[in-house]
C-alpha positions in Angstrom: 12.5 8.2 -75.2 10.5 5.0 -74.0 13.9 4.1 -72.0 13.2 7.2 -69.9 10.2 6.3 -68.8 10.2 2.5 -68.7 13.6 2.1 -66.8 12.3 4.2 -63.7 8.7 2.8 -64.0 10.7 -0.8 -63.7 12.6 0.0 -61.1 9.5 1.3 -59.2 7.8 -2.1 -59.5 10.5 -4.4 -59.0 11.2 -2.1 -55.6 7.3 -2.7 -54.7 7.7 -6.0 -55.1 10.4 -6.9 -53.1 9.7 -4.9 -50.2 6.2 -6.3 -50.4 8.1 -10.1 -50.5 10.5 -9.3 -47.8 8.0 -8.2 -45.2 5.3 -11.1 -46.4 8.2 -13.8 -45.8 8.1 -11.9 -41.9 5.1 -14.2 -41.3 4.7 -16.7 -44.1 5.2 -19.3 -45.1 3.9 -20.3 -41.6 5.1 -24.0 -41.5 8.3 -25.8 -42.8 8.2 -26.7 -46.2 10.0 -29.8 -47.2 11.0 -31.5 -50.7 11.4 -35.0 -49.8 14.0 -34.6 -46.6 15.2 -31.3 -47.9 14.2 -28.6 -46.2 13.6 -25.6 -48.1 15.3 -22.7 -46.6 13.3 -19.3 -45.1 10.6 -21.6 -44.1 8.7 -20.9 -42.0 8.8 -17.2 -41.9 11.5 -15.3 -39.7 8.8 -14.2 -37.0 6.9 -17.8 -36.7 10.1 -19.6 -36.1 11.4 -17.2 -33.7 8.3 -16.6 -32.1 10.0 -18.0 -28.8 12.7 -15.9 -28.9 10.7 -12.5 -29.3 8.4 -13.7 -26.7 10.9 -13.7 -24.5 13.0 -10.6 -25.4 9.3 -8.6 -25.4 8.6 -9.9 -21.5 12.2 -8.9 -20.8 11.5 -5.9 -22.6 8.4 -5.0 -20.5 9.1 -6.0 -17.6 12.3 -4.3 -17.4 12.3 -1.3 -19.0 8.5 -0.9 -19.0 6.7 -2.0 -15.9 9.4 -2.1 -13.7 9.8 -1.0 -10.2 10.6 2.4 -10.6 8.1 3.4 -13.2 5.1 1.3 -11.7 6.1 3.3 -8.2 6.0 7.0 -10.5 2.8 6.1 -11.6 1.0 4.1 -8.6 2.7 6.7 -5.8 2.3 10.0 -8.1 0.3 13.1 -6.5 -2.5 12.5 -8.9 -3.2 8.9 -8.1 -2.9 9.6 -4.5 -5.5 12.5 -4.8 -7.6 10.2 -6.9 -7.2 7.5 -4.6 -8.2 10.0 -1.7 -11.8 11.1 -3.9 -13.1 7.6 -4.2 -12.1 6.9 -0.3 -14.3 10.1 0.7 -17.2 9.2 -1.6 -17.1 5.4 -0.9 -17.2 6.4 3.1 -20.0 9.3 2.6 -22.4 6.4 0.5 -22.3 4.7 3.8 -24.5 7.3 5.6 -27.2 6.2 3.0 -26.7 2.6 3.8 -29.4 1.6 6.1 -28.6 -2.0 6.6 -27.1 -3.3 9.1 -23.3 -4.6 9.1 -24.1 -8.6 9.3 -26.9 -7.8 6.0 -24.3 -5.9 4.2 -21.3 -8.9 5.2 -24.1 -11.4 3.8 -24.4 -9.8 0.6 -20.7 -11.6 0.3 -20.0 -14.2 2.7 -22.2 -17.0 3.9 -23.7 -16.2 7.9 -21.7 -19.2 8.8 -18.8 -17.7 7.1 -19.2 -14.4 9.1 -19.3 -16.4 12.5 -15.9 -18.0 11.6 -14.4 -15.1 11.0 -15.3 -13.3 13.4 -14.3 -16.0 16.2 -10.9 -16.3 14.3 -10.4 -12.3 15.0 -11.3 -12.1 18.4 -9.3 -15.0 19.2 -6.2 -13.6 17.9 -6.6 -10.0 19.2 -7.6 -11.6 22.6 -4.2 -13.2 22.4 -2.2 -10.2 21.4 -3.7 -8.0 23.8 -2.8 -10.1 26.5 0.7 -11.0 25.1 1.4 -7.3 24.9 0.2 -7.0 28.6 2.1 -9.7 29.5 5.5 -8.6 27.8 4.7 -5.2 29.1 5.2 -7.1 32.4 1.9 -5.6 34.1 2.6 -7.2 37.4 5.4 -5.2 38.0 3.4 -2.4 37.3 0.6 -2.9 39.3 3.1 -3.8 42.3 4.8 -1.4 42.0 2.2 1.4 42.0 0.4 -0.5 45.1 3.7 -0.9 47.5 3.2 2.6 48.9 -0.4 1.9 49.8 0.5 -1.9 51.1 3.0 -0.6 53.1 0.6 1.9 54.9 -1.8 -0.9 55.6 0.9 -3.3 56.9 2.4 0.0 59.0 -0.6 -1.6 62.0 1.6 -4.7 62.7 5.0 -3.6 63.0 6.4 -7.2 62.6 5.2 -7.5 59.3 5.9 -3.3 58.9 9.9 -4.1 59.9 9.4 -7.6 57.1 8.2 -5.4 54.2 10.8 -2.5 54.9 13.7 -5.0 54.4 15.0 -4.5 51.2 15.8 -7.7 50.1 12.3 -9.1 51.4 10.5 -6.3 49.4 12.3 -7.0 46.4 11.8 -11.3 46.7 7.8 -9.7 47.6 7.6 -7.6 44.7 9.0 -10.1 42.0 7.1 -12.8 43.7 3.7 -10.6 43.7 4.5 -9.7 39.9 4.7 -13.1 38.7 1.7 -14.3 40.6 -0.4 -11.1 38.7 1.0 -12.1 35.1 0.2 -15.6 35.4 -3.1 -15.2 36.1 -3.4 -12.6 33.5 -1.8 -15.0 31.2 -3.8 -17.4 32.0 -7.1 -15.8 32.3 -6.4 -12.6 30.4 -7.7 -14.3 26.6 -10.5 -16.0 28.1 -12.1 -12.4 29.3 -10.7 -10.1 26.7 -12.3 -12.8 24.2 -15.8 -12.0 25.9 -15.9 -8.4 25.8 -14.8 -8.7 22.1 -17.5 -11.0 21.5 -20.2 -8.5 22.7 -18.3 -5.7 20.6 -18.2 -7.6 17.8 -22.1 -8.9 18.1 -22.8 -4.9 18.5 -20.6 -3.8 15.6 -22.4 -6.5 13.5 -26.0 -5.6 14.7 -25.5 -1.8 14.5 -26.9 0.2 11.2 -23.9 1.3 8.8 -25.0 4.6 8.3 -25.2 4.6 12.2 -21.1 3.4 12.2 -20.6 6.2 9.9 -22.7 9.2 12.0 -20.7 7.5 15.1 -17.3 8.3 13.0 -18.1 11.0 10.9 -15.4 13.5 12.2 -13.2 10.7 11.8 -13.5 10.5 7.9 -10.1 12.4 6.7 -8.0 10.5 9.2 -9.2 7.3 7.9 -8.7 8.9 4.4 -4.9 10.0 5.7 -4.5 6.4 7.2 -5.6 4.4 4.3 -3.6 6.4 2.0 -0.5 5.8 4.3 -1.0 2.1 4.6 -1.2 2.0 0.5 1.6 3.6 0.6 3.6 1.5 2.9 2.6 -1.6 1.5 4.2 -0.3 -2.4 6.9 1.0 -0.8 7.3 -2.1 1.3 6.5 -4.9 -1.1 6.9 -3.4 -4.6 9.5 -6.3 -5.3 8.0 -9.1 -3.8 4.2 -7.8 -5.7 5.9 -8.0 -8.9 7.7 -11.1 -8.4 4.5 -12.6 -7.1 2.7 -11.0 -10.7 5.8 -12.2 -12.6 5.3 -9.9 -16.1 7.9 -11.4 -17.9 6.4 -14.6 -17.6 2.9 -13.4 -17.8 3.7 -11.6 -21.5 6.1 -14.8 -22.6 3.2 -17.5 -22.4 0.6 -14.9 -24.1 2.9 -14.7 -26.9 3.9 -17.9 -27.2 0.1 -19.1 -27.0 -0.1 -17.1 -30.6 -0.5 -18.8 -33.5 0.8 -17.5 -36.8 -1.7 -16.1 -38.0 -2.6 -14.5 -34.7 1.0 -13.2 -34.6 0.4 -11.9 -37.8 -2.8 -9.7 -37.0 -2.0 -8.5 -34.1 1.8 -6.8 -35.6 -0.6 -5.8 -39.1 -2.9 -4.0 -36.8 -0.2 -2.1 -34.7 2.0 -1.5 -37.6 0.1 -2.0 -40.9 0.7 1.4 -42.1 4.3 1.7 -41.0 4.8 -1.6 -42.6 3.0 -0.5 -46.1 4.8 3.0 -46.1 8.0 0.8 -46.4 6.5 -0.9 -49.4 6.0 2.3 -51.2 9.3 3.6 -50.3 10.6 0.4 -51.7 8.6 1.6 -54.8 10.1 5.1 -54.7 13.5 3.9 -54.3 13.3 1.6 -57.2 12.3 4.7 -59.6 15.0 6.4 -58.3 17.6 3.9 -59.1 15.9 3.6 -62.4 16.3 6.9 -63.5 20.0 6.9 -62.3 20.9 4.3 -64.1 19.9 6.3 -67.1 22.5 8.9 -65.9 25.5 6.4 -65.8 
C-alpha cells in the first residue's frame, strides 16, 4: 500500500527538484569554475555566458520587429496622437495671452542676452541673403524693365533720334538686357545690406513687443499654425523616419544596456518579469513527476 503512495510522492519531488536545478543553472553558477586547469562544464550558467549573444538577438529583436519603422510611424502618425498633439499646440498658444513679458525676458529665461544677439544677427543675415538670392534668381531686372519700356518709350517719344534708337529691335533688346543686369547687380550688391536693416528693426520690435500682445496680434491665426505645425511634424517622420532611427540606433542602444548587466542584475531583472511563469514550471515539474510515479505503478 505504501508503494502507492510513496512512488508518486517520489516522483513529485524528484520532478521539483530538477526543474528547480535546471532553471537555477539558467543563471548560476555566475563565474567559471575550475579544478586545477579543468574546467568544469555548465559553468557559468547558460544565460551569463551568453549574455552577449542575447543582447544582441533582443536589440535585433526590438529594433526590428518592435520599434521599427512601420510600427513607430502607426503610433507617432495615428489620428490620436495627431489630435493629442493638436490639444497641447492650442493650450500651449492660448497660455501665451497670459504671458505678460516681453519676448527678449521670456528668451532670457533660456539663453544668455549675448546669446540672443548672436542669434538673432545669424538669422537676419541668412534671410537677408535668401531674400535677395531669390530676387536675384527671379531675375528682377528683367522684370522691372520690362514693365517700364512702355513708359520709357513714351518719355523718349520727345527726341525722335533716340525715339527711332529705342524702336530698333535689336537696340531694345541689347538696352533691355543691359538695363536688367545693371538693376540685379546693384540689388545683389546692395539688396542684403538693406533687407538686413529692416530685419534688424523687425527683429528689435518682435523682441521688445509683450507675448500676449504677439498672440492678440495672431489670434485668428491660431488653427493655421496648429494645421502648419502638425504638417511640418508630419513631414519631418515621413521624411526622416530612417535617418531618426539610424541617428537613435536601438539595436545598439538595447545591446550595450544589456551587456552593461551583471549576473546578478540579469538575474533580477528576468525573475521579476517572469518569476511566476518560471515557478509554475517548477510545480509542473512536480506534477509531472507524480504522474510518472503513479504510472510506473501501472506497468
Amino acid at each position: 500500500m505504501y508503494r502507492f503512495i510513496i512512488a508518486p510522492i517520489l516522483g513529485g519531488i524528484i520532478g521539483y527538484i530538477t526543474n528547480d536545478l535546471a532553471i537555477k543553472m539558467l543563471f548560476r553558477p555566475r563565474k567559471s569554475i575550475y579544478i586545477g586547469k579543468f574546467h568544469i562544464p555548465f559553468t557559468p550558467g547558460l544565460i551569463p555566458r551568453q549574455k552577449i549573444r542575447i543582447a544582441k538577438s533582443i536589440g535585433q529583436m526590438i529594433s526590428g520587429q518592435l520599434l521599427n519603422q512601420e510600427t513607430l510611424r502607426e503610433v507617432f502618425l495615428s489620428d490620436e496622437m495627431l489630435e493629442k498633439m493638436g490639444t497641447k499646440i492650442r493650450s500651449f498658444l492660448q497660455s501665451l495671452g497670459e504671458e505678460s513679458r516681453t519676448v527678449r525676458e521670456v528668451l532670457g529665461l533660456y539663453f544668455e542676452e549675448e546669446k540672443i544677439r548672436q542669434q538673432s544677427e545669424v538669422i537676419r543675415i541668412k534671410a537677408a541673403n535668401a531674400v535677395s538670392d531669390r530676387i536675384v534668381r527671379a531675375d528682377a531686372g528683367r522684370i522691372i524693365v520690362d514693365a517700364g519700356w512702355d513708359a520709357l518709350l513714351e518719355k523718349a517719344s520727345a527726341n525722335k533720334l533716340f525715339s527711332v534708337l529705342m524702336h530698333n529691335k535689336h537696340m531694345q533688346e541689347s538696352l533691355q538686357s543691359f538695363l536688367a543686369d545693371k538693376i540685379n547687380e546693384v540689388i545683389e550688391e546692395k539688396a542684403p545690406g538693406i533687407i538686413d536693416n529692416e530685419l534688424d528693426k523687425v527683429v528689435m520690435e518682435l523682441l521688445d513687443t509683450k507675448v500676449c500682445d504677439l498672440y492678440d496680434r495672431y489670434q485668428d491665426k491660431e488653427e493655421a499654425i496648429v494645421v502648419y505645425v502638425l504638417r511640418l511634424y508630419q513631414m519631418v517622420l515621413d521624411n526622416h523616419m530612417e535617418k531618426l532611427l539610424n541617428a537613435v540606433n536601438i539595436e545598439q542602444i538595447v545591446f550595450e544596456k544589456i551587456s552593461a548587466f551583471d549576473a546578478v542584475e540579469l538575474e533580477k531583472m528576468i525573475f521579476g518579469i517572469m518569476k511566476r511563469e518560471l515557478r509554475a514550471i517548477v510545480y509542473l515539474g512536480a506534477v509531472l513527476g507524480f504522474c510518472m510515479g503513479f504510472l510506473n505503478l501501472l506497468f
